[in-house]
C-alpha positions as CSV (number, residue, x, y, z in Angstrom):
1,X,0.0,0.0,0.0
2,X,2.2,2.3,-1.3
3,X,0.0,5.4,-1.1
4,X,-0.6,5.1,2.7
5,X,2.5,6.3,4.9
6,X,3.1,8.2,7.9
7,X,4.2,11.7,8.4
8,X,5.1,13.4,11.0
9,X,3.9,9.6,12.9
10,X,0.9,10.9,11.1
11,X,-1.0,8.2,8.7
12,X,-1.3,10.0,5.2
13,X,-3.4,9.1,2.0
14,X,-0.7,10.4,-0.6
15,X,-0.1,14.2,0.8
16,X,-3.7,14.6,3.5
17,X,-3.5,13.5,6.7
18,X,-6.3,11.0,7.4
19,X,-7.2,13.1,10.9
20,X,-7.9,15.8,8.6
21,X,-10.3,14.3,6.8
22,X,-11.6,12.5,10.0
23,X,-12.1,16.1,11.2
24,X,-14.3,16.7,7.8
25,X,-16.3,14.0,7.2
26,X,-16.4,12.0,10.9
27,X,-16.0,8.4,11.6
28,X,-15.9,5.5,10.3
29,X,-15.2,6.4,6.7
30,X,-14.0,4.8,3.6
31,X,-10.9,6.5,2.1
32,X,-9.9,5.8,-1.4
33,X,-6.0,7.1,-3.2
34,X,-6.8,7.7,-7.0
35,X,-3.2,7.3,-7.8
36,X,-2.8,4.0,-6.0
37,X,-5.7,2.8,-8.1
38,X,-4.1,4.4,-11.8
39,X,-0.3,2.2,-10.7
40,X,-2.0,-0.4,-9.8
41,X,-4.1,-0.9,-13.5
42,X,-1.3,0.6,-15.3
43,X,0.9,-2.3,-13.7
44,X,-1.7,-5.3,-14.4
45,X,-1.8,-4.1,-18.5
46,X,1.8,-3.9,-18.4
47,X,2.1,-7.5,-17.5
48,X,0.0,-8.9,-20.4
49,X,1.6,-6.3,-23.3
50,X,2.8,-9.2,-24.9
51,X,-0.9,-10.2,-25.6
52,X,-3.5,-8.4,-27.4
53,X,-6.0,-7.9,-24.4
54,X,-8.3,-6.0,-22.8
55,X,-9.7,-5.9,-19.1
56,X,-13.0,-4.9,-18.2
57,X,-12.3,-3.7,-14.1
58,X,-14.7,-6.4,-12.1
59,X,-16.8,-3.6,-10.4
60,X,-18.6,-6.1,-7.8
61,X,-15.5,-5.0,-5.9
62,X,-16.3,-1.6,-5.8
63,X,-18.6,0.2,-7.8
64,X,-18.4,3.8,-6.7
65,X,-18.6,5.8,-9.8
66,X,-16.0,8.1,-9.1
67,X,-13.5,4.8,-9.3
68,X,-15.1,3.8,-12.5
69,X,-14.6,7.3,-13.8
70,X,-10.7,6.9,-12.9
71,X,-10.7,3.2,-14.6
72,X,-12.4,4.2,-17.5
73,X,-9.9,7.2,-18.0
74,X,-7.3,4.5,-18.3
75,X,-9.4,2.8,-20.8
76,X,-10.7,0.1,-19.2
77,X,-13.7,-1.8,-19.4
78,X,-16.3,-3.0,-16.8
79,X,-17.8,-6.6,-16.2
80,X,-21.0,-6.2,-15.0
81,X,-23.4,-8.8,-12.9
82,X,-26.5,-6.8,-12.9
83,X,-28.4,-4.6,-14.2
84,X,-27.9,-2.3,-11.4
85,X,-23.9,-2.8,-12.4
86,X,-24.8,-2.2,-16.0
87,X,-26.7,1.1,-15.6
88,X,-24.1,2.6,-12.9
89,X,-21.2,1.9,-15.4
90,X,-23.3,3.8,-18.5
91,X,-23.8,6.6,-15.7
92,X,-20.1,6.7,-15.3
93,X,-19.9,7.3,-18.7
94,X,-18.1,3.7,-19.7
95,X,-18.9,3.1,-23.3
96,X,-21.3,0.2,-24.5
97,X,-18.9,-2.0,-26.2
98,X,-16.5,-2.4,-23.2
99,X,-19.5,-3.7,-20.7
100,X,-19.3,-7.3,-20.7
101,X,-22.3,-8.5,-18.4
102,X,-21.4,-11.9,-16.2
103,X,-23.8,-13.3,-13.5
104,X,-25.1,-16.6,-13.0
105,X,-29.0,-15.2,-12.8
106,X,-29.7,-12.6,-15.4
107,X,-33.0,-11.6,-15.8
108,X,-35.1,-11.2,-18.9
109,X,-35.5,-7.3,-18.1
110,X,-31.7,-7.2,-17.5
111,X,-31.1,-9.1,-20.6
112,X,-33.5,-6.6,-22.6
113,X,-32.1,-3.8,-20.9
114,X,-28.0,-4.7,-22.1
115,X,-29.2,-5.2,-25.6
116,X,-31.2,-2.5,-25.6
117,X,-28.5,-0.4,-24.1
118,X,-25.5,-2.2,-26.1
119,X,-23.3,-4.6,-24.9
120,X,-19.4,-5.9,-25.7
121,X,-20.7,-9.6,-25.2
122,X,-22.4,-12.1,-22.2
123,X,-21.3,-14.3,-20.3
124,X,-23.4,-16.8,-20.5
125,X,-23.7,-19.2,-17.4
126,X,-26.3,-22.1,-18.5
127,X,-28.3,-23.1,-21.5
128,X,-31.9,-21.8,-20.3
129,X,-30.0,-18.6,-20.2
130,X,-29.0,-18.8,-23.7
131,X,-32.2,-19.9,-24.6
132,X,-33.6,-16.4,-23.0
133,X,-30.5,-14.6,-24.6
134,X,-31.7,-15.7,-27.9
135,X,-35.5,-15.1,-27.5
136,X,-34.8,-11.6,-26.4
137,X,-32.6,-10.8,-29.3
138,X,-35.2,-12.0,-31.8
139,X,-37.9,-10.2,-30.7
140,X,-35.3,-7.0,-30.6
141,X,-34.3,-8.2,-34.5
142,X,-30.7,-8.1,-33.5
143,X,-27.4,-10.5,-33.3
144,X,-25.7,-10.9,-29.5
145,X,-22.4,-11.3,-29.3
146,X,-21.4,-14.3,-26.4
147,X,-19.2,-16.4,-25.0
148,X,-20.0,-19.2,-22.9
149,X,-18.4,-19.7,-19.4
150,X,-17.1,-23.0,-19.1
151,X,-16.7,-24.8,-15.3
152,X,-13.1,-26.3,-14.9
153,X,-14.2,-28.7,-12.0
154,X,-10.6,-27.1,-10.7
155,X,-10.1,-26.3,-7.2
156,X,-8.7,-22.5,-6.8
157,X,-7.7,-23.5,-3.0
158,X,-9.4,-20.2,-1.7
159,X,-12.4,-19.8,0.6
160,X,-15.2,-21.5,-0.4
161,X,-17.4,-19.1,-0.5
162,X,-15.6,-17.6,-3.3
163,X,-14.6,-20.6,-5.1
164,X,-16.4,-20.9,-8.4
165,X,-14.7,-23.0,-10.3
166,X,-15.5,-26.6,-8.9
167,X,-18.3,-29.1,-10.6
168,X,-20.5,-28.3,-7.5
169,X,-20.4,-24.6,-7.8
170,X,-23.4,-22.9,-9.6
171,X,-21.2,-21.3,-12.4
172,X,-21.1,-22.0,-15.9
173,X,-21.4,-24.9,-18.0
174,X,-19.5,-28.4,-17.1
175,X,-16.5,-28.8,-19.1
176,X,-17.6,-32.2,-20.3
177,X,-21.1,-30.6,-22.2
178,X,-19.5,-27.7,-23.4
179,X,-18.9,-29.2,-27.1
180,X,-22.5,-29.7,-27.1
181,X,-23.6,-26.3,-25.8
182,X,-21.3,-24.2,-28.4
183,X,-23.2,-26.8,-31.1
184,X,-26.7,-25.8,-29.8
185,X,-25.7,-22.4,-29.6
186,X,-24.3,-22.3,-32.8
187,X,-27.8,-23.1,-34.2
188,X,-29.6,-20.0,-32.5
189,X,-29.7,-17.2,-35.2
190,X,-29.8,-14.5,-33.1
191,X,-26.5,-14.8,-30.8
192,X,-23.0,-15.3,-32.4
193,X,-20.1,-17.4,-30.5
194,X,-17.3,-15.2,-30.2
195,X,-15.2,-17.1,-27.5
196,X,-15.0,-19.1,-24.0
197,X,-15.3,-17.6,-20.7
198,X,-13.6,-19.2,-17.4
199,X,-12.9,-18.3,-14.0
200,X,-12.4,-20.1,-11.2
201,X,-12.7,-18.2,-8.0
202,X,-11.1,-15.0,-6.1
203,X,-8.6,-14.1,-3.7
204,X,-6.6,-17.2,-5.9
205,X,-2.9,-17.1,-3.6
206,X,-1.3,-20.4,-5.9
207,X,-1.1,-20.3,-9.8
208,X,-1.3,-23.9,-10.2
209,X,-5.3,-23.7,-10.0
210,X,-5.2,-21.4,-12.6
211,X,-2.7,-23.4,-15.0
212,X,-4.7,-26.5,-14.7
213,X,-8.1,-24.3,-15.7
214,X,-6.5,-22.8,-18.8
215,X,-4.8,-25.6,-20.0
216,X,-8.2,-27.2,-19.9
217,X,-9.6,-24.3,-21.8
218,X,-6.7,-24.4,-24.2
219,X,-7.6,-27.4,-25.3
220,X,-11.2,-26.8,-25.5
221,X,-10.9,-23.8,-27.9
222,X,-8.8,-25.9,-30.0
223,X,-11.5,-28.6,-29.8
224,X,-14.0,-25.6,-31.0
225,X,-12.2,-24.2,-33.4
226,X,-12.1,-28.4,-35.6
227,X,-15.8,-28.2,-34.2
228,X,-15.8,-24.9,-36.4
229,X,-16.6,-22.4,-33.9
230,X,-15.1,-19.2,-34.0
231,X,-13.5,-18.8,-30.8
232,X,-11.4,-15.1,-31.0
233,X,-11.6,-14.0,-27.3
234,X,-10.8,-15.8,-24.2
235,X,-12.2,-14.7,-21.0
236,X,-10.1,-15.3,-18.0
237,X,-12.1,-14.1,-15.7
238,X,-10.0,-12.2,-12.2
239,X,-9.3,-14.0,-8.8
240,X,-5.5,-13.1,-8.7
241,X,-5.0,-12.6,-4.9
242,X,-3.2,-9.4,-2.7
243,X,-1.6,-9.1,0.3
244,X,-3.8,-9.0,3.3
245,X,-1.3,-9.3,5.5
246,X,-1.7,-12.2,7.3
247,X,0.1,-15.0,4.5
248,X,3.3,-16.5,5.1
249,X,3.7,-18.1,1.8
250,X,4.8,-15.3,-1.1
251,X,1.9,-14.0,-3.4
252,X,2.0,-15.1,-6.9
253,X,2.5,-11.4,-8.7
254,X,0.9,-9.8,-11.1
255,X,4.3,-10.6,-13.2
256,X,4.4,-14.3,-13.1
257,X,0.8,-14.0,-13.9
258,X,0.8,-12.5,-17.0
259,X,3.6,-14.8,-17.5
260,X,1.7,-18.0,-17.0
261,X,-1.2,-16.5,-19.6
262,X,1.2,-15.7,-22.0
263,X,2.9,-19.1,-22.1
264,X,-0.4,-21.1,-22.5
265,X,-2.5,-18.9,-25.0
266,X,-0.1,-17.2,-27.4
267,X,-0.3,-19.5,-30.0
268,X,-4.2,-19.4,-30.4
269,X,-4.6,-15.8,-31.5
270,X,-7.0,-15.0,-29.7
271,X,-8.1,-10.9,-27.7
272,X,-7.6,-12.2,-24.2
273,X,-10.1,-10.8,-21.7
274,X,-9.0,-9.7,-17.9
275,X,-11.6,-9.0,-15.1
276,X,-9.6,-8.1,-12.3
277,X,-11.2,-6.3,-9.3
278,X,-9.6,-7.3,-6.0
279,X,-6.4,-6.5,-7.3
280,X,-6.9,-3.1,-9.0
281,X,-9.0,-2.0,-5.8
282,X,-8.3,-3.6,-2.4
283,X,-4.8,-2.1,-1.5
284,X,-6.1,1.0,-2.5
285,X,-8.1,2.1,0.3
286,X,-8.6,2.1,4.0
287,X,-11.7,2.0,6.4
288,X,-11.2,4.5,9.0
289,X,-12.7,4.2,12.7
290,X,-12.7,5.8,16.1
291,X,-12.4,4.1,19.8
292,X,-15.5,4.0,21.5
293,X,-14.5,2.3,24.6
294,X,-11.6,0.0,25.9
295,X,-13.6,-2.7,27.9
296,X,-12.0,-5.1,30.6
297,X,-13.5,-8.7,30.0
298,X,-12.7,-11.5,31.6
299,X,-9.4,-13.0,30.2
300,X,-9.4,-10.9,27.6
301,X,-9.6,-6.9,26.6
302,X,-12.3,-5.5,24.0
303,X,-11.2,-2.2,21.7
304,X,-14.3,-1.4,20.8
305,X,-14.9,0.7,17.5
306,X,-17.4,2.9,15.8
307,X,-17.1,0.4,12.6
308,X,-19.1,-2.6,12.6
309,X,-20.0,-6.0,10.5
310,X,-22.2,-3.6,8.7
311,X,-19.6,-1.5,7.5
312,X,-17.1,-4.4,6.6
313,X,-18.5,-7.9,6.6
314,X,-15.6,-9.5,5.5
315,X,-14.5,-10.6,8.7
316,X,-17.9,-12.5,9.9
317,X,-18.8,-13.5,6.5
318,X,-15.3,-15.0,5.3
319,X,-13.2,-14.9,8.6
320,X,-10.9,-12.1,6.6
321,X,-8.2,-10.9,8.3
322,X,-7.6,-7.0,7.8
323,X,-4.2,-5.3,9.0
324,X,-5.4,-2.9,11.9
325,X,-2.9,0.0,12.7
326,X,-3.3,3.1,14.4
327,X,-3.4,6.8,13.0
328,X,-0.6,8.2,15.3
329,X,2.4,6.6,14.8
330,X,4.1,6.0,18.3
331,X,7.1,3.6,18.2
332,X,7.2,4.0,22.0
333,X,4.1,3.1,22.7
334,X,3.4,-0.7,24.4
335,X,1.1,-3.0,22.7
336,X,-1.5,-5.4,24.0
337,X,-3.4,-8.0,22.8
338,X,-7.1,-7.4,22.0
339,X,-10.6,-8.5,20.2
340,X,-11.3,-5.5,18.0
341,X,-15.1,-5.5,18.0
342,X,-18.1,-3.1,16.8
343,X,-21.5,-1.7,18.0
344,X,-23.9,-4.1,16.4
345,X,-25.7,-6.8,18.9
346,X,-23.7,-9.9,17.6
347,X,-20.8,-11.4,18.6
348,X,-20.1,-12.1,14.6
349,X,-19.5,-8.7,15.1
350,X,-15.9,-8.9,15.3
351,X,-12.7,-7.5,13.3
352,X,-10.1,-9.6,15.4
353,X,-9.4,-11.8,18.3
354,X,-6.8,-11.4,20.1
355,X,-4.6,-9.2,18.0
356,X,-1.7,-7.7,19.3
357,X,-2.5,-3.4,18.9
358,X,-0.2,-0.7,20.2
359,X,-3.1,0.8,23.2
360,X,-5.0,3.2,22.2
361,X,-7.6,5.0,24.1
362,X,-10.9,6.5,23.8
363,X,-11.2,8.8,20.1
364,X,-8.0,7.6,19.2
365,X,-8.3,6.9,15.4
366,X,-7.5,3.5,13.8
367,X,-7.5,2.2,10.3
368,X,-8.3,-0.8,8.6
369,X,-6.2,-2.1,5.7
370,X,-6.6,-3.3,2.3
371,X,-10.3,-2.0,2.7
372,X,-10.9,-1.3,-1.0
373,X,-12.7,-4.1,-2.3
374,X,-15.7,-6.1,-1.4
375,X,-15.8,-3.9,1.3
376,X,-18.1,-0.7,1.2
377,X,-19.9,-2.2,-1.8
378,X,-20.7,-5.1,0.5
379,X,-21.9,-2.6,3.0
380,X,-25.6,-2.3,4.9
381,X,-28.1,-0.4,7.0
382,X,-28.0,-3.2,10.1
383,X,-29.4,-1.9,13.0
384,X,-29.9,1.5,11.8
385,X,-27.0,2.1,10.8
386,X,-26.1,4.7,8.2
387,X,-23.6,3.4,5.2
388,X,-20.7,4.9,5.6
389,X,-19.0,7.7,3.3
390,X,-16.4,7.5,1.1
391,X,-13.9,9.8,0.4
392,X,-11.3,10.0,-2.1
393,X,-7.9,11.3,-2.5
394,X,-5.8,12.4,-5.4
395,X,-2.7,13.8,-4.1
396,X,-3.0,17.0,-1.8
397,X,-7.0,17.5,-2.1
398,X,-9.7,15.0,-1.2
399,X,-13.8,14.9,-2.2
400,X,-16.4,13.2,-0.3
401,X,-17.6,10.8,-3.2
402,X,-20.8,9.2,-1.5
403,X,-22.2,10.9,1.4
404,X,-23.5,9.2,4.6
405,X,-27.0,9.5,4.7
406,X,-28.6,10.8,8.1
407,X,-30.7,9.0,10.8
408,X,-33.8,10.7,9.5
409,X,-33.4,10.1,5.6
410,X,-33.2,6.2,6.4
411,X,-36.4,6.3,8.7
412,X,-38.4,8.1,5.9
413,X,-38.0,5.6,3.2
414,X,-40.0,3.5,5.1
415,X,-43.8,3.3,4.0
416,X,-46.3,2.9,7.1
417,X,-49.4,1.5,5.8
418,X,-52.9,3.7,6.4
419,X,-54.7,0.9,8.8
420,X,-51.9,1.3,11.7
């Protein structure tokens, strides 16, 4: 996290001092660097310049507009899983023929509205859907480009709630019936095959998953291409894991990555398609949060924080681990071990169990790292809580890019019925 260094023993997001912007905006609060976000793409397109290829920024990871302004800038793409996505990226002013729409479950009004709307191709997860796909673009009198994502049965060795690439996973169409789905597709008249889709899960820490997918899809489009399918884009999907601090094995890079794609698909020819999300994202920004109270427990000590499992569910939903470090840098300061815990009436509610912290006290600020992806997106309004705002920073100046809403705006959403 190159953007985030202290000061002064001050924690900075390039030149602003997070207090200062604690002092604007209050806590907790997302904070975003522009410029980490801009090296880190620039970096991942470096690493596959030896292809021709295109990525299309996985915005489930975050999908704040203001980051797909910056990505689109760069000239990326977006891969979309909803119509919701879809219409957020067109807002952001990202061009119909780099929106490729994924997504296991896409609707007949999503699948109108992306036609309607334009769209670089689907990802097409299942034959009813393709069936759908079809129908729609017939009664619209027009031709949809597709590929069709393909299921591996290959185990990415990640969590499993974000593996996606195994036979019992709900993605995509089993390897072994693909040969027979590209032939039915092939007779549709209203889609055209343009190329395989693949991907096999996120926050991927070993390449050998990954090598043992493509290889299988190597052979595949070969096996197309006698079949006589046109198969001129491969899409890899994303999954390539960061650095959450916590791994003693070394990361695969973003290097050896691009390395391992290279060797297996530069003899087909093929536009090679990215989605990368995590990787562009989550070492780019931080969650901010105060000290509400430091609580004696028995046999153990509670920091207890003004952030909660409604701000960043990744600890209680996947048991993440986030680096947790305070705002004032003081070297001299003794550490303790505590369970970093939020407001919100569950014990899920919990960032960390008996983490070693330098002691803080009461208003003393804290942030959590590698905060940028699947992290305010994921965000909600448990026990009336407002989402938190997000803020981002581009050099010496920063912008509140989504508000947080007040107390009262959230109650008056809420429609009492007459009769009560």
């Amino acid at each position: 996290m190159d953007n985030f260094n202290y000061k002064k023993r001050e924690l900075h997001v390039d030149k602003v001092a997070i207090r200062e912007i604690a002092s604007s905006v209050g806590t907790p609060f997302y904070v975003y660097s522009q410029r980490a976000i801009e090296k880190k793409y620039q970096s991942f397109s470096k690493a596959f310049s030896k292809l021709n290829c295109s990525i299309s920024y996985a915005m489930k990871a975050n999908s704040n507009q203001a980051i797909l302004k910056i990505l689109g800038n760069l000239g990326s793409g977006m891969d979309v899983v909803s119509g919701g996505e879809y219409l957020r990226a067109k807002a952001a002013g990202i061009p119909s023929d780099r929106i490729v729409f994924s997504g296991v479950g896409k609707t007949n009004e999503e699948i109108h509205l992306a036609i309607s709307g334009g769209v670089r191709q689907f990802n097409v997860e299942s034959e009813p859907e393709l069936i759908e796909i079809s129908r729609v673009a017939s009664n619209l009198n027009v031709t949809v480009p597709l590929t069709i994502r393909v299921n591996p049965d290959i185990d990415a060795k990640t969590h499993s709630k974000i593996s996606t690439g195994k036979s019992q996973n709900k993605f995509g169409i089993p390897i072994i019936n693909a040969r027979e789905i590209y032939a039915f597709a092939a007779s549709l008249s209203s889609v055209k095959i343009v190329g395989i889709d693949v991907h096999i899960g996120s926050q991927i820490l070993d390449l050998e998953p990954y090598r043992a997918a493509f290889l299988k899809i190597h052979k595949l489009a070969m096996d197309l291409r006698l079949d006589g399918h046109e198969i001129s884009r491969i899409d890899l999907g994303g999954g390539l894991g960061i650095d959450y601090g916590l791994n003693d094995t070394k990361i695969p890079s973003h290097l050896e990555y691009g390395a391992l794609v290279t060797e297996i698909f530069k003899d087909l020819g093929c536009e090679i398609e990215l989605e990368p999300g995590r990787w562009i994202v989550g070492n780019s920004g931080l969650l901010i949060s105060s000290v509400i109270y430091l609580k004696k427990g028995e046999g153990r000590d509670f920091l207890i924080v003004d952030a909660a499992m409604n701000d960043l569910i990744r600890p209680a939903l996947y048991e993440a681990h986030h680096e947790i470090i305070p705002i004032a840098e003081n070297i001299e300061s003794s550490s303790s071990l505590y369970d970093v815990v939020g407001p919100v009436c569950e014990t899920g509610d919990t960032f960390a169990v008996q983490r070693e912290i330098i002691d803080m006290k009461k208003d003393d600020l804290l942030a959590f790292k590698s905060a940028g992806a699947y992290a305010a997106v994921m965000a909600s309004e448990y026990n009336t809580r407002p989402l938190v705002p997000e803020v981002l920073v581009n050099g010496d100046k920063f912008l509140l890019i989504r508000a947080r809403p007040t107390i009262q705006e959230m109650i008056d959403r809420d429609q009492v019925p007459d009769w009560l």
